[in-house]
SEKOL-492404 format. One record per residue: residue in three letters; x, z, y of N, C-alpha, C, O, CB in turn. Coordinates in steps of 0.1 Angstrom, whole numbers, plus 2048, in hexadecimal, padded with zeros to 3 digits. Glycine has a CB too. Layout:
# SEKOL-492404
ALAXZYXZYXZYXZYXZY/...
//
This chain:
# SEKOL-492404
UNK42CEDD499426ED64A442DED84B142DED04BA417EDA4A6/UNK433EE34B243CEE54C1446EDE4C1449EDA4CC442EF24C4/UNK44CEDB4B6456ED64B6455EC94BB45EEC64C145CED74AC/UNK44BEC14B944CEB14B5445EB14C8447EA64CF43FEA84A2/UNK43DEBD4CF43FEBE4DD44AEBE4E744AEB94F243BEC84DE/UNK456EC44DF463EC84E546AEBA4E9470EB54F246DED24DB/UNK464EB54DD471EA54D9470E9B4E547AE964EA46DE984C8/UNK461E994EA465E8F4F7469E9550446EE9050E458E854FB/UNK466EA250146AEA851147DEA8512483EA851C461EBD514/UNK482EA950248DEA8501492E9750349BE9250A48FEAE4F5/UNK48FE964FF491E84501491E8250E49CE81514485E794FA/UNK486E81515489E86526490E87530493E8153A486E8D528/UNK494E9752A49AE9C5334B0E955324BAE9553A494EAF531/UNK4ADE925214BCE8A51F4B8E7C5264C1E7552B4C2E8850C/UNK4B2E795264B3E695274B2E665394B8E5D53F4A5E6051D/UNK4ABE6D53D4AEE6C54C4C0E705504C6E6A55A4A3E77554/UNK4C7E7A5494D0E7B54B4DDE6D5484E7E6B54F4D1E85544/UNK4D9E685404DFE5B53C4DDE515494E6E4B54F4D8E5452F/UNK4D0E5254B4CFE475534D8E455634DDE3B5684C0E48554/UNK4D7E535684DBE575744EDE5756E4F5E565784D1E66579/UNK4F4E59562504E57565500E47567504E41571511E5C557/UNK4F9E4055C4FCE3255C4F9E2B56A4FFE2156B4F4E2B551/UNK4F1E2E5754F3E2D5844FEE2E58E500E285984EDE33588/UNK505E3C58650CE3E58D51BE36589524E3559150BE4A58E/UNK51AE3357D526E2B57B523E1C57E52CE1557A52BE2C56C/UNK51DE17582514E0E58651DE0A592527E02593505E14589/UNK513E1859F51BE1A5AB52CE175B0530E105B9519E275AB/UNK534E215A353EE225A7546E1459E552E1359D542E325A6/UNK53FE0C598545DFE599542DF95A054CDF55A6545DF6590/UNK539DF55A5533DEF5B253FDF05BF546DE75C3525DF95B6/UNK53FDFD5C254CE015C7558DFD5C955EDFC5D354FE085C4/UNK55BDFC5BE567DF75BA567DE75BC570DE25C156ADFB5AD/UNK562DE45BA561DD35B655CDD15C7559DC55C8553DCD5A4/UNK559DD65D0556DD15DB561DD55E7560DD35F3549DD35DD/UNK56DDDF5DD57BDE35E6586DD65E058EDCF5E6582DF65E2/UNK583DD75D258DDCA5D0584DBE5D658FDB75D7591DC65BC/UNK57CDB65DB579DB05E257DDAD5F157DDA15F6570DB25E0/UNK580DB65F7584DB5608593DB660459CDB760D57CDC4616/UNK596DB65F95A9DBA5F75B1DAB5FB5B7DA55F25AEDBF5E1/UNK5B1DA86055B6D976085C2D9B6115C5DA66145A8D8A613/UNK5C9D8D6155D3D926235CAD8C62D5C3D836295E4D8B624/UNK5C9D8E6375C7D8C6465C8D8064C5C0D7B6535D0D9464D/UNK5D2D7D6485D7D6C64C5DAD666445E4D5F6475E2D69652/UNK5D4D6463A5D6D5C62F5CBD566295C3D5F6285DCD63625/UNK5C6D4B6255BAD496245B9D476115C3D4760A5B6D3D62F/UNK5ADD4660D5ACD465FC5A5D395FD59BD386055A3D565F1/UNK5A8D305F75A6D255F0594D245F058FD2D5E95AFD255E0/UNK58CD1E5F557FD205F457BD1F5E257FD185D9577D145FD/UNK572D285E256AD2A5D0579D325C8578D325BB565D135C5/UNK581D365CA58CD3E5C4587D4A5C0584D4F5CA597D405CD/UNK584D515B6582D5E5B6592D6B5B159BD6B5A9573D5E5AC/UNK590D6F5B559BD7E5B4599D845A958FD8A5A6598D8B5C0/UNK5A5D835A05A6D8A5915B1D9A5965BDD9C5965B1D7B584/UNK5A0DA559B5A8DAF59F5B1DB95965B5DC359C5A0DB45A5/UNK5B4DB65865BBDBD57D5C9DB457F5D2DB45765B4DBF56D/UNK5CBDAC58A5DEDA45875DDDA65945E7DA05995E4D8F57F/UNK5D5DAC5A15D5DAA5AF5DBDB65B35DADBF5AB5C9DA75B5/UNK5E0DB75BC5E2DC65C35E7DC45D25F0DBB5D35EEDD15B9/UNK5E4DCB5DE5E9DCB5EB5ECDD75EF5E4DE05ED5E1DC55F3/UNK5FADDC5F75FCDE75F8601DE5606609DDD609604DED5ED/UNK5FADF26105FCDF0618602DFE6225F9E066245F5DE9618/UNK60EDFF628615E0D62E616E0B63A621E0463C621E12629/UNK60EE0E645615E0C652616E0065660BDFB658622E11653/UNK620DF7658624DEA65F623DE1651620DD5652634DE9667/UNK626DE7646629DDD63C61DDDC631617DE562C638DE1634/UNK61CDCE63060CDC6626616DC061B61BDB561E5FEDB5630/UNK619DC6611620DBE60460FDB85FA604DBD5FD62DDCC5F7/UNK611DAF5F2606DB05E5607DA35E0610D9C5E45F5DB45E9/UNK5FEDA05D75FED995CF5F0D965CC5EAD9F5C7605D9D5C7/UNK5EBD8D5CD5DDD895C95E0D795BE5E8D705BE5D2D855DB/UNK5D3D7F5B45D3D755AA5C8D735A85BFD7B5A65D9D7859E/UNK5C4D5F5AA5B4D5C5AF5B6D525A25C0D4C59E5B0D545C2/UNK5A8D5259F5A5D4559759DD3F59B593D455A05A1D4758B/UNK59DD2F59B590D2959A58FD19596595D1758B589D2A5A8/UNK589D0F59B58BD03598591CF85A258BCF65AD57FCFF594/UNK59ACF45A159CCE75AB5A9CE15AA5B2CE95A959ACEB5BA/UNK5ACCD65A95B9CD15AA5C4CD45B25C2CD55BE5B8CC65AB/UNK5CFCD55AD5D9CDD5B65DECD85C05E5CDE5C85E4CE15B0/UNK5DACCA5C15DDCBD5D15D6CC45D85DBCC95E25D8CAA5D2/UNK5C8CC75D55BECCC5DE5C1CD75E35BFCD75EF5B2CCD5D9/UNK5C7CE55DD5C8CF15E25D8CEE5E65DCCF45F15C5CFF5D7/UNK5E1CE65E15EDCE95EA5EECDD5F95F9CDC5FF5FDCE85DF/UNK5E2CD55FD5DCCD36095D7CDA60F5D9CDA61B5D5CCC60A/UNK5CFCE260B5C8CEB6135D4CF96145D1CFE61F5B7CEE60C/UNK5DBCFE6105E4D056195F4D006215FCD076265E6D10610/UNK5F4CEE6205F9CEA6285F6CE66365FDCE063E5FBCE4622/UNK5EBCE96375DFCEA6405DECF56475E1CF76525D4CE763A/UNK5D9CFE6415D3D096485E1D1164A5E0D176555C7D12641/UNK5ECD126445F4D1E6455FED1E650604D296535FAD21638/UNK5FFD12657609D136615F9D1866F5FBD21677615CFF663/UNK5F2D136705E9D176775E6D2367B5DFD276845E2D13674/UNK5ECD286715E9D3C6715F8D436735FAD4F6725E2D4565E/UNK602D3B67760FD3E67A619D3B673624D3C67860FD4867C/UNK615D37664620D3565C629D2565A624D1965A61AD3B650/UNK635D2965A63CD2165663FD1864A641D1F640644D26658/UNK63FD0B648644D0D639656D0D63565FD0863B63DCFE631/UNK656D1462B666D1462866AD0661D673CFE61C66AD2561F/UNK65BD0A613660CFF607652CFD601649D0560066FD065FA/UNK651CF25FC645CEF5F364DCE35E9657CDB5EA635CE85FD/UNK643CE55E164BCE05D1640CDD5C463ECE65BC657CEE5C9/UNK639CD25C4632CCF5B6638CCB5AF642CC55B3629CC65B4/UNK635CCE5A463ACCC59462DCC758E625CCE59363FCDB58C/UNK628CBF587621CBA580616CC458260ECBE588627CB8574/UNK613CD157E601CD457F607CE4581601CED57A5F2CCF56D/UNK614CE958961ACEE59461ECED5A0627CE65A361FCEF592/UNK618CF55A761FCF75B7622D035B961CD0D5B5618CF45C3/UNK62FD015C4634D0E5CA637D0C5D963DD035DE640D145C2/UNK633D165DE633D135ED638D245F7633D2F5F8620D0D5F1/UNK63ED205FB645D29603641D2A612643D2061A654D26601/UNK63CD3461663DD33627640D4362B63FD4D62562CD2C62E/UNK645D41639648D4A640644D4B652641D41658656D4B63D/UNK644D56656642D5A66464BD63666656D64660634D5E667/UNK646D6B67064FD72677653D7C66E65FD8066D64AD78683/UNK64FD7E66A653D90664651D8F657658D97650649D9E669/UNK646D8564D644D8663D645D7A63B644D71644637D8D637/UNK648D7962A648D6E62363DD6C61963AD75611653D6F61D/UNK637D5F61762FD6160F630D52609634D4760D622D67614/UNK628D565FB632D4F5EC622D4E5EA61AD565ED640D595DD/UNK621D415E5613D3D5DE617D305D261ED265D2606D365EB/UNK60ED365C7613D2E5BE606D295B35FFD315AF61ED375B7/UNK604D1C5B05F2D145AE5FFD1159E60AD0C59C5E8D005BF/UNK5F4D165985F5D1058B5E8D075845DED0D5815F6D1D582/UNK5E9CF95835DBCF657E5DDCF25705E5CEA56A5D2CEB586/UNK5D2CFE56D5D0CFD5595C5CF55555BFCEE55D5CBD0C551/UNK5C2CF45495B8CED5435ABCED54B5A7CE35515B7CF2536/UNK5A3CF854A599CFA54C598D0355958ECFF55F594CFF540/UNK5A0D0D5615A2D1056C5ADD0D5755B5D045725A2D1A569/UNK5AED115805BAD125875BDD2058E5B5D255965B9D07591/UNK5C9D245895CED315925DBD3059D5E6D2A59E5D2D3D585/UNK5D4D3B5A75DBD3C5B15DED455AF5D7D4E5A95D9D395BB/UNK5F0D495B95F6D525B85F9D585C7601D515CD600D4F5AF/UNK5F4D615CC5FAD5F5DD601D6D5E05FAD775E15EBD5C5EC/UNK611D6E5E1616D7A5E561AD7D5F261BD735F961ED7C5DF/UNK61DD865F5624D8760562AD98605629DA25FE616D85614/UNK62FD9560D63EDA0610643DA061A645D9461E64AD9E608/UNK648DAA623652DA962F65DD9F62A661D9F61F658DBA634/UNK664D9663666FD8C637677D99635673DA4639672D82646/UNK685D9462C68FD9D62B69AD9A637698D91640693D9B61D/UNK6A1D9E6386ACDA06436B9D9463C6BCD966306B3DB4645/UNK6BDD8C6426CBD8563E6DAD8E63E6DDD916496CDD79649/UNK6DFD906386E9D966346F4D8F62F6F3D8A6246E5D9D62C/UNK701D8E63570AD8962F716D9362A718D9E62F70DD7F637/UNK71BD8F622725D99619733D9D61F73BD93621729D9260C/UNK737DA8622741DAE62974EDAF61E74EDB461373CDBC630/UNK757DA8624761DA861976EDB861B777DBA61376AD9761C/
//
Protein backbone atom coordinates (compact mmCIF):
# COMPACT_ATOMS: atom_id res chain seq x y z
CA UNK A 1 0.00 0.00 0.00
CA UNK A 2 3.01 2.50 0.51
CA UNK A 3 4.18 1.89 -2.43
CA UNK A 4 1.24 2.66 -4.82
CA UNK A 5 1.31 6.14 -2.16
CA UNK A 6 4.94 6.88 -3.26
CA UNK A 7 4.01 6.53 -7.16
CA UNK A 8 2.08 9.91 -7.59
CA UNK A 9 4.12 11.88 -5.29
CA UNK A 10 6.87 10.43 -7.67
CA UNK A 11 5.22 11.30 -10.73
CA UNK A 12 4.97 14.81 -9.34
CA UNK A 13 7.76 15.66 -8.27
CA UNK A 14 9.38 14.24 -12.09
CA UNK A 15 6.92 15.76 -13.99
CA UNK A 16 7.04 19.23 -12.74
CA UNK A 17 10.65 18.87 -13.52
CA UNK A 18 9.89 18.27 -17.20
CA UNK A 19 7.70 20.85 -17.33
CA UNK A 20 9.93 23.72 -16.11
CA UNK A 21 13.13 22.47 -18.76
CA UNK A 22 10.34 22.38 -21.44
CA UNK A 23 9.72 26.36 -20.53
CA UNK A 24 12.83 26.92 -20.43
CA UNK A 25 13.72 25.68 -23.76
CA UNK A 26 10.75 27.38 -24.76
CA UNK A 27 12.37 30.72 -23.45
CA UNK A 28 15.66 30.28 -24.90
CA UNK A 29 14.06 29.72 -28.45
CA UNK A 30 12.04 32.50 -28.10
CA UNK A 31 15.29 34.23 -27.67
CA UNK A 32 16.78 33.31 -30.27
CA UNK A 33 14.27 33.63 -32.90
CA UNK A 34 13.62 37.28 -31.68
CA UNK A 35 17.74 38.08 -32.08
CA UNK A 36 17.62 36.52 -35.55
CA UNK A 37 14.65 38.86 -36.10
CA UNK A 38 16.25 42.49 -35.49
CA UNK A 39 19.41 40.78 -37.57
CA UNK A 40 18.67 43.35 -40.78
CA UNK A 41 21.04 46.17 -42.24
CA UNK A 42 20.16 49.65 -41.27
CA UNK A 43 19.76 51.03 -44.65
CA UNK A 44 18.44 48.59 -46.49
CA UNK A 45 14.98 47.87 -46.57
CA UNK A 46 13.25 43.95 -46.87
CA UNK A 47 10.74 43.62 -49.43
CA UNK A 48 7.26 43.91 -47.50
CA UNK A 49 5.78 40.16 -46.30
CA UNK A 50 9.52 38.67 -46.88
CA UNK A 51 10.37 36.54 -44.01
CA UNK A 52 14.23 35.68 -42.95
CA UNK A 53 15.44 32.05 -43.41
CA UNK A 54 17.76 32.47 -40.25
CA UNK A 55 19.84 28.92 -40.90
CA UNK A 56 21.39 30.60 -44.74
CA UNK A 57 21.42 34.29 -42.89
CA UNK A 58 24.23 35.62 -40.92
CA UNK A 59 25.49 39.44 -40.15
CA UNK A 60 28.78 40.14 -38.72
CA UNK A 61 29.67 43.01 -37.33
CA UNK A 62 33.48 44.63 -35.97
CA UNK A 63 33.88 48.16 -35.29
CA UNK A 64 33.27 50.22 -38.65
CA UNK A 65 32.63 47.14 -40.72
CA UNK A 66 28.71 45.41 -41.26
CA UNK A 67 29.51 42.37 -43.79
CA UNK A 68 26.33 39.66 -44.03
CA UNK A 69 24.15 38.01 -45.87
CA UNK A 70 20.45 37.70 -45.37
CA UNK A 71 18.25 35.03 -47.09
CA UNK A 72 14.32 36.03 -47.25
CA UNK A 73 11.52 34.15 -48.63
CA UNK A 74 8.21 35.06 -49.63
CA UNK A 75 5.68 35.70 -52.45
CA UNK A 76 5.73 38.21 -55.21
CA UNK A 77 6.86 38.72 -58.67
CA UNK A 78 10.31 39.73 -59.25
CA UNK A 79 9.16 43.14 -61.44
CA UNK A 80 7.52 43.96 -58.23
CA UNK A 81 10.54 43.49 -55.77
CA UNK A 82 13.20 44.65 -58.34
CA UNK A 83 10.84 48.12 -58.47
CA UNK A 84 10.64 48.45 -55.25
CA UNK A 85 14.46 48.50 -54.61
CA UNK A 86 14.84 50.62 -57.71
CA UNK A 87 12.98 52.93 -55.73
CA UNK A 88 13.83 52.96 -52.37
CA UNK A 89 17.63 52.24 -52.59
CA UNK A 90 19.04 55.35 -54.13
CA UNK A 91 16.88 57.23 -51.54
CA UNK A 92 18.92 55.85 -48.69
CA UNK A 93 22.18 56.80 -50.50
CA UNK A 94 22.78 54.15 -52.78
CA UNK A 95 23.94 54.12 -56.18
CA UNK A 96 23.08 51.73 -58.82
CA UNK A 97 26.14 50.05 -60.52
CA UNK A 98 24.15 47.34 -62.59
CA UNK A 99 20.77 45.64 -62.73
CA UNK A 100 20.09 42.67 -64.96
CA UNK A 101 16.79 40.35 -65.47
CA UNK A 102 16.95 37.22 -66.81
CA UNK A 103 13.72 35.52 -67.24
CA UNK A 104 12.50 34.78 -63.38
CA UNK A 105 16.20 36.28 -62.34
CA UNK A 106 17.55 39.48 -61.13
CA UNK A 107 20.71 40.88 -60.09
CA UNK A 108 21.33 44.17 -58.91
CA UNK A 109 24.27 45.85 -57.77
CA UNK A 110 24.48 49.09 -55.79
CA UNK A 111 26.98 51.04 -53.99
CA UNK A 112 27.68 54.16 -51.68
CA UNK A 113 30.39 55.48 -50.07
CA UNK A 114 32.18 52.94 -48.38
CA UNK A 115 30.00 49.39 -49.06
CA UNK A 116 28.72 47.36 -51.74
CA UNK A 117 25.69 45.65 -51.82
CA UNK A 118 24.52 42.71 -54.15
CA UNK A 119 20.82 41.59 -54.11
CA UNK A 120 19.71 38.82 -55.92
CA UNK A 121 15.41 37.83 -56.45
CA UNK A 122 15.01 34.44 -57.65
CA UNK A 123 11.26 33.72 -58.54
CA UNK A 124 10.33 29.96 -58.13
CA UNK A 125 7.30 28.09 -58.50
CA UNK A 126 5.56 28.51 -55.48
CA UNK A 127 7.90 31.15 -53.62
CA UNK A 128 10.22 33.88 -54.26
CA UNK A 129 13.72 34.24 -52.65
CA UNK A 130 15.76 37.06 -51.96
CA UNK A 131 19.26 37.34 -51.50
CA UNK A 132 20.73 40.71 -49.99
CA UNK A 133 24.60 40.95 -49.27
CA UNK A 134 26.82 43.74 -48.31
CA UNK A 135 30.47 44.35 -47.63
CA UNK A 136 32.94 47.26 -47.34
CA UNK A 137 33.82 48.79 -51.18
CA UNK A 138 37.17 47.35 -51.92
CA UNK A 139 40.06 49.73 -52.85
CA UNK A 140 40.99 49.91 -56.82
CA UNK A 141 44.28 48.65 -57.40
CA UNK A 142 46.24 48.60 -60.40
CA UNK A 143 49.14 46.21 -61.19
CA UNK A 144 52.78 47.36 -60.76
CA UNK A 145 54.95 46.08 -63.38
Amino acid sequence: MKKLLFLPLILLLTGGCAVNSISEKETVTTNLQQTEKNKTFDDVAIYPGFKADPAKSFIYESGDIKVGRLVLRGRAPITEVVNFYKNTLPKGGWEPVSISIYGKEANLTYMNQTRVLQIQVIEGFSETTLIIQIGPKGELTTPTE
